[in-house]
C-alpha positions, 0 to 999 in steps of 0.5 A, a space after each residue: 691738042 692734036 686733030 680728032 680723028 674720028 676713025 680711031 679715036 671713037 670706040 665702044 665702051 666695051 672695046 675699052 673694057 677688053 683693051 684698057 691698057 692700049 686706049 689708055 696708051 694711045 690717050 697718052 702717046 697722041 694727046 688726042 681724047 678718046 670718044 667711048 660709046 654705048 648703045 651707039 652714042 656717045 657716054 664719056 671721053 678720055 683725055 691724056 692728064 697734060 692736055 685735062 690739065 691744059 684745058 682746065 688753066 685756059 678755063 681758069 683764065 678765061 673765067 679770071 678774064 670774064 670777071 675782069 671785064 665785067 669789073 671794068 664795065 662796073 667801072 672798078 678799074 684802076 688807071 695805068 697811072 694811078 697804079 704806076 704812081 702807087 707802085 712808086 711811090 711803095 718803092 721810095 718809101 720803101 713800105 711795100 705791105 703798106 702799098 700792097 694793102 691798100 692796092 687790096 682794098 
């Protein structure tokens, strides 16, 4: 996401009523969010949809890294070896659904 830039990139929500169409523009054409006020304080933010979109994958993976580590702290890992040896030997016998489920279980 590029730099905020408080001098242009904070506006009040009236101003964005009666400029729609170019707010939303400069949303899309910088990648930078938009801070629209009311009453002198902040009330929303605009985001361009690639960058929303962006955000929400890194909050995703993060959230999918959290419960990994907490997983392993629990002591619910696989070693590297034992999964290796698993996925070769799904590859020899040629069951591959076999191995897969009992990997899910």
């Amino acid at each position: 996401m590029a730099l905020f830039r408080p001098s242009v990139d904070v506006r009040p929500v009236t101003e964005f009523r009666s400029h729609t169409s170019e707010v939303l523009e400069q949303v899309q054409k910088t990648k930078r969010p938009v801070v629209l006020t009311q009453h002198g304080r902040s009330a929303a933010v605009l985001l361009d949809v690639d960058v929303y979109e962006a955000l929400m994958d890194e909050i995703a993976v993060a959230r999918d890294v959290r419960v990994a580590e907490a997983q392993l702290d629990a002591g619910m890992g696989i070693p590297h070896e034992v999964m290796e040896a698993r996925a070769i030997a799904a590859q020899v016998s040629g069951k591959y659904g076999d191995a897969l489920r009992e990997l899910a279980e």
